[in-house]
Backbone bond lengths (Angstrom), bond angles and torsions (degrees), N, CA, C in turn:
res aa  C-N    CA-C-N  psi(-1)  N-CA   C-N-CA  omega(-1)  CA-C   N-CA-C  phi
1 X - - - 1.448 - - 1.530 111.03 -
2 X 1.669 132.29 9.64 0.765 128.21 156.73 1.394 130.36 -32.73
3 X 1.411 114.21 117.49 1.717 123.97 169.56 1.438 99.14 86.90
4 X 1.304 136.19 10.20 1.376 134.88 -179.45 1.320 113.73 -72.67
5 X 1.104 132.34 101.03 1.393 137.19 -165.18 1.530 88.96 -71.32
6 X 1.459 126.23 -27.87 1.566 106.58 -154.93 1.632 106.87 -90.59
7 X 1.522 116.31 4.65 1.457 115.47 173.37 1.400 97.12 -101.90
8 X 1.457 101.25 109.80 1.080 125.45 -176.56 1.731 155.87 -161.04
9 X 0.719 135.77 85.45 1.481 121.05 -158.49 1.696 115.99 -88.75
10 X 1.468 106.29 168.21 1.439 103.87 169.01 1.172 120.32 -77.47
11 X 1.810 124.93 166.05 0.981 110.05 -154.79 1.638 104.91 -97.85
12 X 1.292 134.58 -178.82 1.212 157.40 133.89 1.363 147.36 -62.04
13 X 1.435 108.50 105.68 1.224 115.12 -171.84 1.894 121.79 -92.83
14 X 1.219 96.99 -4.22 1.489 117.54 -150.81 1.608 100.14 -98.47
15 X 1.481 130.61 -27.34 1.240 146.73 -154.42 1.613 97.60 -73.37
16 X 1.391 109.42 122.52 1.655 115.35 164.24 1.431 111.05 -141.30
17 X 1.371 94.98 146.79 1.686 115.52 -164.46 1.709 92.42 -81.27
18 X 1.334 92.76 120.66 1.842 102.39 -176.22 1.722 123.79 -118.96
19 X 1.708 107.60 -8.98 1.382 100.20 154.20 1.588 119.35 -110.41
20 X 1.514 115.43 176.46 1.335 100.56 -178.76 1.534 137.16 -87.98
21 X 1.596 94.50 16.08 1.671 117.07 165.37 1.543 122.52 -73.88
22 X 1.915 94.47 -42.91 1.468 105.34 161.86 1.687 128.78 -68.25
23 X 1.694 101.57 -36.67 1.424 95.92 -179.89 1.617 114.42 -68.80
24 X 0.998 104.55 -34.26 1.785 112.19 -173.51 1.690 103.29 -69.47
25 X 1.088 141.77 -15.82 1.471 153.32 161.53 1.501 105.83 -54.69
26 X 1.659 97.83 -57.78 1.399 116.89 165.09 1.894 129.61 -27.73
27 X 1.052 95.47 -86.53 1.233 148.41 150.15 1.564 88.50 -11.46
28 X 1.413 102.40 -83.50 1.802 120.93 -169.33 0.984 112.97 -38.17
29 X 1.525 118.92 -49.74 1.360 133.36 -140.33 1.783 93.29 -114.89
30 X 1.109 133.75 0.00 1.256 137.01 -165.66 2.014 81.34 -112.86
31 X 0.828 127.30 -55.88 1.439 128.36 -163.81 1.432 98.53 -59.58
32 X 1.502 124.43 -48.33 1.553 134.77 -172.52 1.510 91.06 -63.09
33 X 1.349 134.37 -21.16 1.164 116.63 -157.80 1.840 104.78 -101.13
34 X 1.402 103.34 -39.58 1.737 104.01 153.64 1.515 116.10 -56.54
35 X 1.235 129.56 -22.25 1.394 134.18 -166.14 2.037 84.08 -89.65
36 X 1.073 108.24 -16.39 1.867 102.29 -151.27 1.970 76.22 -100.83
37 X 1.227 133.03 -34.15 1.155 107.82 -170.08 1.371 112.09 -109.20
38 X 1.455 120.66 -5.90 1.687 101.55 137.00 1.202 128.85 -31.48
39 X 1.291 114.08 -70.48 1.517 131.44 -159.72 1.878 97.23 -68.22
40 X 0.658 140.91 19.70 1.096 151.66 -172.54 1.548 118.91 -131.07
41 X 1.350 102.95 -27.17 1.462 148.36 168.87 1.902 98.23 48.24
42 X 1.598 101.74 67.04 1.255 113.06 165.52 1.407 123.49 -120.73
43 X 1.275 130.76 140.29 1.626 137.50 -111.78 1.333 84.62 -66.06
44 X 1.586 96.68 175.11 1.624 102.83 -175.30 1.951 95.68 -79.06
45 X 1.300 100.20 -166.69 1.533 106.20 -164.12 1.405 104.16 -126.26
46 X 1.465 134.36 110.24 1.652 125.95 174.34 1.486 122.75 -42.15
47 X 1.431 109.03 169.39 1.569 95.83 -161.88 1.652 100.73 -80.26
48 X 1.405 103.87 4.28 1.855 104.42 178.90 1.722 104.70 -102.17
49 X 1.223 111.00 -14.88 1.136 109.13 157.74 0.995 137.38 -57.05
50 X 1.704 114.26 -51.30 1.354 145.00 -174.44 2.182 106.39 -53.23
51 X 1.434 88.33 -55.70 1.176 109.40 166.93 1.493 122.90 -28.30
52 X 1.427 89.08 -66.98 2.081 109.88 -173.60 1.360 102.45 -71.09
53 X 1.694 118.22 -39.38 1.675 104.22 177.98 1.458 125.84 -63.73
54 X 1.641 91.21 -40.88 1.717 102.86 177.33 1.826 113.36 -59.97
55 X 1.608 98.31 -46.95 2.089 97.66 170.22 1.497 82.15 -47.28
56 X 0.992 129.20 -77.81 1.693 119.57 -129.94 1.577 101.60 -59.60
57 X 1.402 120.89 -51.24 1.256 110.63 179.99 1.518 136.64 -54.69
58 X 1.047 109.78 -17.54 1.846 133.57 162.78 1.180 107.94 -87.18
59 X 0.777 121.11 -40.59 1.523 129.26 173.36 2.266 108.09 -54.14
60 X 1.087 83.03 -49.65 1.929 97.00 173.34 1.703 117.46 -79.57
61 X 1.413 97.42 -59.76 1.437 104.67 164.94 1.422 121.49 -55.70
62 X 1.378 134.54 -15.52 1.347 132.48 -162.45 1.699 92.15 -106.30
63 X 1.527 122.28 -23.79 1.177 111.26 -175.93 1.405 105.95 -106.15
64 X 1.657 120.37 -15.03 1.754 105.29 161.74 1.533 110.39 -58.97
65 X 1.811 110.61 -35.56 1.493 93.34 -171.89 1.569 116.72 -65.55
66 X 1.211 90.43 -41.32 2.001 105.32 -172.24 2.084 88.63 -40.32
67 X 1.599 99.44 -67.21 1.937 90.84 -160.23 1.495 105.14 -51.79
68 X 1.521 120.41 -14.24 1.648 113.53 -142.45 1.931 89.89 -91.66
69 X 1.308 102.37 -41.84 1.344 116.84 -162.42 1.834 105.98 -70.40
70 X 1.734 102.23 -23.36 1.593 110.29 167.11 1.164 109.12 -59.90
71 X 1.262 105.54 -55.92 1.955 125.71 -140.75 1.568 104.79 -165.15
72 X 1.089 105.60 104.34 1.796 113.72 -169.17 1.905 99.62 -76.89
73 X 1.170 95.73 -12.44 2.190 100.57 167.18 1.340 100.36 -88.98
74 X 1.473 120.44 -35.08 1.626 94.87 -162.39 1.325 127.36 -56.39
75 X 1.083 128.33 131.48 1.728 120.02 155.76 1.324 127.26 -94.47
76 X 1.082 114.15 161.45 1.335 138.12 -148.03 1.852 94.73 -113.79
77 X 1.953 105.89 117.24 1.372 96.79 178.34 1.457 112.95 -103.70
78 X 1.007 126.78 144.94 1.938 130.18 168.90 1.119 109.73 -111.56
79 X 1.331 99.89 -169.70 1.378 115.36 -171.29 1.452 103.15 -125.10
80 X 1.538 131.91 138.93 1.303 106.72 151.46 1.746 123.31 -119.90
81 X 1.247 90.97 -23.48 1.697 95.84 148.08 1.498 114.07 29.78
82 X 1.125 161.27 125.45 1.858 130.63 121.09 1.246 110.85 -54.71
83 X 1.580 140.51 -19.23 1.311 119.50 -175.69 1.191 93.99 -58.20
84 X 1.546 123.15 -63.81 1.414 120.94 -157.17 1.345 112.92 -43.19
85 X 1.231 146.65 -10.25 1.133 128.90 -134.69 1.974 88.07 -138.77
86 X 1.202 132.35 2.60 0.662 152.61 -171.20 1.662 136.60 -114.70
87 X 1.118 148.01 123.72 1.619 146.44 -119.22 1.582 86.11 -80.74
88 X 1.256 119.74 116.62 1.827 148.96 178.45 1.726 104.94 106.28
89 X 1.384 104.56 18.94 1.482 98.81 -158.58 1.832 110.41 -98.69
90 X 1.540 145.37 176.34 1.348 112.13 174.55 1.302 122.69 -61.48
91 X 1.186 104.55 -12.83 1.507 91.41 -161.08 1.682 110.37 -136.78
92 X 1.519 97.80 32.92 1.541 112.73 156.03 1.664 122.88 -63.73
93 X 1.038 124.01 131.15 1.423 108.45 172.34 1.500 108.94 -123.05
94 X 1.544 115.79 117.33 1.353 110.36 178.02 1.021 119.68 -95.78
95 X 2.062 126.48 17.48 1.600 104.32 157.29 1.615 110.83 -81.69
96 X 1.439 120.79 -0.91 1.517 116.59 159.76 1.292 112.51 -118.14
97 X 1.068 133.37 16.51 1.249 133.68 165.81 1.701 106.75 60.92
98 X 1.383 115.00 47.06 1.856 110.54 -174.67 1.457 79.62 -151.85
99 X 1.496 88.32 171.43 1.886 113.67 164.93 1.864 81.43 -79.59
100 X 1.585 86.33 148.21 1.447 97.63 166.52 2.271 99.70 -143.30
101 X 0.653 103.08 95.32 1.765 155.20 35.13 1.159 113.23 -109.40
102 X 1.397 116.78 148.41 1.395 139.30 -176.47 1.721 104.21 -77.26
103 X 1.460 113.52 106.05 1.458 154.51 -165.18 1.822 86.63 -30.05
104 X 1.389 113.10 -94.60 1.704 129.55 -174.96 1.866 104.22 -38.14
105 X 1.689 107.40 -65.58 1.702 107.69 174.11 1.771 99.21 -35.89
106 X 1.335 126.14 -77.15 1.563 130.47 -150.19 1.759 108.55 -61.47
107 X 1.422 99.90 -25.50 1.708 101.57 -178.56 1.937 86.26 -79.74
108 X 1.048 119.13 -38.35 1.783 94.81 -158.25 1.799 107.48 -86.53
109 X 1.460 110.84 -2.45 0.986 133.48 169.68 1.325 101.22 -73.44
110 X 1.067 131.97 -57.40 1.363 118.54 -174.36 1.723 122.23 -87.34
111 X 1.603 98.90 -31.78 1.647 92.17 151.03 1.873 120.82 -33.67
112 X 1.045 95.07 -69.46 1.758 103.55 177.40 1.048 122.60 -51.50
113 X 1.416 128.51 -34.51 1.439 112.60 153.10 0.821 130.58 -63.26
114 X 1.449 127.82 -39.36 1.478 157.87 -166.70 2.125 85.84 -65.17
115 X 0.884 101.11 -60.96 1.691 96.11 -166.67 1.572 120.92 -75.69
116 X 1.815 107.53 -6.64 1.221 113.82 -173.93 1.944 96.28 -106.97
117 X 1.328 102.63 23.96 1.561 102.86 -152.18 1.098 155.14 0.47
118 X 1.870 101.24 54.73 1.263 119.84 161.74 0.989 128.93 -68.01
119 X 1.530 130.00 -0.21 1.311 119.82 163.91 1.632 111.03 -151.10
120 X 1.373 113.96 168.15 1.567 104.71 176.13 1.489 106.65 -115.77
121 X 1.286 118.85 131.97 1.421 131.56 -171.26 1.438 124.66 -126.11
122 X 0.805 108.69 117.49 1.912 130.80 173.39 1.046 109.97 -80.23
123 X 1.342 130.23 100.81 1.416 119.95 167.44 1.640 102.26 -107.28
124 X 1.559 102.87 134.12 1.412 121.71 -172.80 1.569 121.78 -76.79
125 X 1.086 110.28 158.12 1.399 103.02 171.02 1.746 127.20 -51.91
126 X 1.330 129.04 148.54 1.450 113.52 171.13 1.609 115.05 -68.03
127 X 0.945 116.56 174.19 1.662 125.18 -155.49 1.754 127.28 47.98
128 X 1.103 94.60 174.02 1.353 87.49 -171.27 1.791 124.21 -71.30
129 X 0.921 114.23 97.65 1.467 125.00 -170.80 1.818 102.52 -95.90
130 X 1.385 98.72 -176.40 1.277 123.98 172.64 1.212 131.28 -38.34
131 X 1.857 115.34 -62.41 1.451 151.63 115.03 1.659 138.45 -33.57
132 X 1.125 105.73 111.62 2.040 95.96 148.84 1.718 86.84 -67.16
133 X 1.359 78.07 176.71 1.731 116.56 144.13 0.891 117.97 -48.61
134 X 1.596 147.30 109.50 1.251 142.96 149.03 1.426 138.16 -70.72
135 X 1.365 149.98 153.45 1.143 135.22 -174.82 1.489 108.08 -160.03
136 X 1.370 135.71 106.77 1.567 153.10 146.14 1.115 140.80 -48.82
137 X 1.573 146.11 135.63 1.033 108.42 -179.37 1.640 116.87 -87.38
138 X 1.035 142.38 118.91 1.418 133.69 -167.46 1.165 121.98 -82.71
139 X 1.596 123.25 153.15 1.466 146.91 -155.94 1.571 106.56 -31.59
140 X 0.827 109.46 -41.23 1.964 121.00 176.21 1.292 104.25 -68.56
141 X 1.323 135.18 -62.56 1.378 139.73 -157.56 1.675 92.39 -75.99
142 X 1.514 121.19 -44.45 1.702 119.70 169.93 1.363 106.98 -33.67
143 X 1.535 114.46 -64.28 1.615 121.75 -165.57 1.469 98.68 -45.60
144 X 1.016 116.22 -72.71 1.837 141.63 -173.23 1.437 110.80 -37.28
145 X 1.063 122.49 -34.09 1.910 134.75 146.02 1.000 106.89 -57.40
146 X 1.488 120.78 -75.25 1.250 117.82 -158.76 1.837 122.11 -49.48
147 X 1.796 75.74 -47.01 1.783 88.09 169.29 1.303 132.70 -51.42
148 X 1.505 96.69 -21.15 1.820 104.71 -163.26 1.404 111.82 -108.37
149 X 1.750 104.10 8.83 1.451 117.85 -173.76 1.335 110.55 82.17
150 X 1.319 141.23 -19.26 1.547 149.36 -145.64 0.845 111.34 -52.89
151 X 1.569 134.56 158.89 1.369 118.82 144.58 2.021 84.21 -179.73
152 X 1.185 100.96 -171.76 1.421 113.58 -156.57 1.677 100.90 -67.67
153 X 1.213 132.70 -20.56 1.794 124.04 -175.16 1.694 93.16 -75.30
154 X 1.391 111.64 7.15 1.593 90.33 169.36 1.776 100.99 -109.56
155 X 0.488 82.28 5.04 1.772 86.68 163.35 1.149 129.68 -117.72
156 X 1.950 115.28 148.52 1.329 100.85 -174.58 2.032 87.35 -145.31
157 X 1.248 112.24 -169.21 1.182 125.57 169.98 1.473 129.97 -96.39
158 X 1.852 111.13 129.26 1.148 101.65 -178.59 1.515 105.61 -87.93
159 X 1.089 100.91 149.40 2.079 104.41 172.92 1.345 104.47 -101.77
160 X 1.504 122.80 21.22 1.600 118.82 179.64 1.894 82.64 -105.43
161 X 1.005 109.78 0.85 2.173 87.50 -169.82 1.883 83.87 -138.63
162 X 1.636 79.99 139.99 1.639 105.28 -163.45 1.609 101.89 -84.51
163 X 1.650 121.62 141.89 1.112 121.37 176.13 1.540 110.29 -52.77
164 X 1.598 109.37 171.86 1.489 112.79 -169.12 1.840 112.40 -82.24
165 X 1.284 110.20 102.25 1.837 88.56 -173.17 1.102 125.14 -28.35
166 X 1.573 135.76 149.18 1.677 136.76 -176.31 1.404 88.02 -115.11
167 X 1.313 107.77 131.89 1.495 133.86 135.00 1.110 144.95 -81.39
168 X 1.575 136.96 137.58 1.347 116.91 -176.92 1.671 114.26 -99.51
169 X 1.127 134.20 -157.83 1.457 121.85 -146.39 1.361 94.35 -95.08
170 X 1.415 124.19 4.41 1.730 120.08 -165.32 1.660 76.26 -104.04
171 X 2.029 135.71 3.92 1.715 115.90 -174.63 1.588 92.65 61.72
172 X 1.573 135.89 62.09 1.698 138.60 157.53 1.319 96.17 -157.48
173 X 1.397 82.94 132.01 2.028 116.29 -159.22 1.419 88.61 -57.21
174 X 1.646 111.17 153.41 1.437 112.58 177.78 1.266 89.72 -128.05
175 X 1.615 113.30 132.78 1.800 114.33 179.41 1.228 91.63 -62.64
176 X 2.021 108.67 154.73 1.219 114.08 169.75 1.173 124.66 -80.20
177 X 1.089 131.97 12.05 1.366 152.38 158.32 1.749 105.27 -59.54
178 X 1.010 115.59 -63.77 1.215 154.96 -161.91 1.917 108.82 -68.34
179 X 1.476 95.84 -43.92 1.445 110.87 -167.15 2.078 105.43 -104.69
180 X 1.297 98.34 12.26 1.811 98.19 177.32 1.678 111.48 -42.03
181 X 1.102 110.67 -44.02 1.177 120.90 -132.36 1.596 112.02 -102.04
182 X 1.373 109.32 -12.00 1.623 153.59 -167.48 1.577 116.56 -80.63
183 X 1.306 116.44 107.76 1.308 113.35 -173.20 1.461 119.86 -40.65
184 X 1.218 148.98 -24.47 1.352 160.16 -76.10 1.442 102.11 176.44
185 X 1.187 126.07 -16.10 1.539 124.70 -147.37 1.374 92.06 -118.13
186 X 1.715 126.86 129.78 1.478 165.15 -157.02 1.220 98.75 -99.15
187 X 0.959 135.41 140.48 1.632 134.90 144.88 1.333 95.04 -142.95
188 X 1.494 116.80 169.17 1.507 122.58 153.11 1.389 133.34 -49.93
189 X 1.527 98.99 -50.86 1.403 111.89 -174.36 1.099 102.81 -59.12
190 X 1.776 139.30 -33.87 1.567 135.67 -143.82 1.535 89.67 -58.87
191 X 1.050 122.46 175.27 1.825 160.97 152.79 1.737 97.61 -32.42
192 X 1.310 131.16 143.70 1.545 128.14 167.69 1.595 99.49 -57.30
193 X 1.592 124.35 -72.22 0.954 131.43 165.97 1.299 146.01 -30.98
194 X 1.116 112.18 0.41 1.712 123.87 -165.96 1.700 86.74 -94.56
């Protein structure tokens, strides 16, 4: 099933690194990433900045491990859309009233992996096509788990960040009531790995 875009799930917003094997990965890979935008020599980052890059990067990293630790083929689909990212959009969240993930943070987030090649990424055509965007964790970022022992029992779910809205194939929200049963469909309770 190599390169199969269609083994795949949506992604995860909910995933947090909950022992201190996972946070220090965190941590690691969040510091390389201030070290990555020095050298790049783009402005420094406020300490609320620092904050939102570091969520976002656990936030990505916690859900390459979750697909990797399922299925080391699966990829991981997004959105890049601005609708999505925008109030009715998937990945609006109205118990904070923001996109969660924040549209510009999650693209430069994945640039940086993308260039440190921790992961392999498909970015899809604009409009609604066949595909999202897909994203894996790639052969390097595998080792770097493997190395670090990782895998999904170091992760757990936050109940402060709202599952990812489901759509049905016409793109119209399906209550989660509605969507149990649905390959595609998030809840808290599901499996880390799903």
């Amino acid at each position: 099933m190599l390169n199969d875009l269609n083994n795949s799930r949506r992604n995860r917003t909910d995933l947090r690194a909950t022992t201190q094997e996972a946070k220090n990965f965190v941590r690691d890979l969040f510091s390389t990433y201030l070290a990555f935008r020095d050298h790049k020599q783009k402005r420094r980052l406020t300490e609320e900045q620092q904050f939102a890059f570091r969520e976002h990067i656990e936030m990505v990293i916690c859900d390459l491990l979750a697909a990797w630790h399922a299925d080391p083929e699966r990829f991981i689909g997004y959105s890049r859309g601005k609708r999505n990212f925008i109030k009715g959009g998937s990945y609006w969240s109205y118990k904070r009233n923001k996109s969660i993930p924040a549209r510009a943070i999650l693209f430069e987030i994945i640039e940086f992996l993308d260039a440190l090649d921790l992961l392999e990424n498909h970015i899809a055509a604009a409009g609604a096509g066949e595909f999202s965007s897909r994203m894996r964790a790639s052969a390097r970022l595998s080792d770097e788990f493997s190395n670090s022992n990782l895998n999904s029992f170091h992760l757990g779910n936050d109940p402060e960040y709202e599952v990812i809205v489901v759509k049905d194939e016409a793109k119209k929200i399906i209550p989660l009531e509605d969507a149990k049963g649905r390959k595609r469909c998030f809840d808290p309770t599901f499996p880390v790995g799903l």
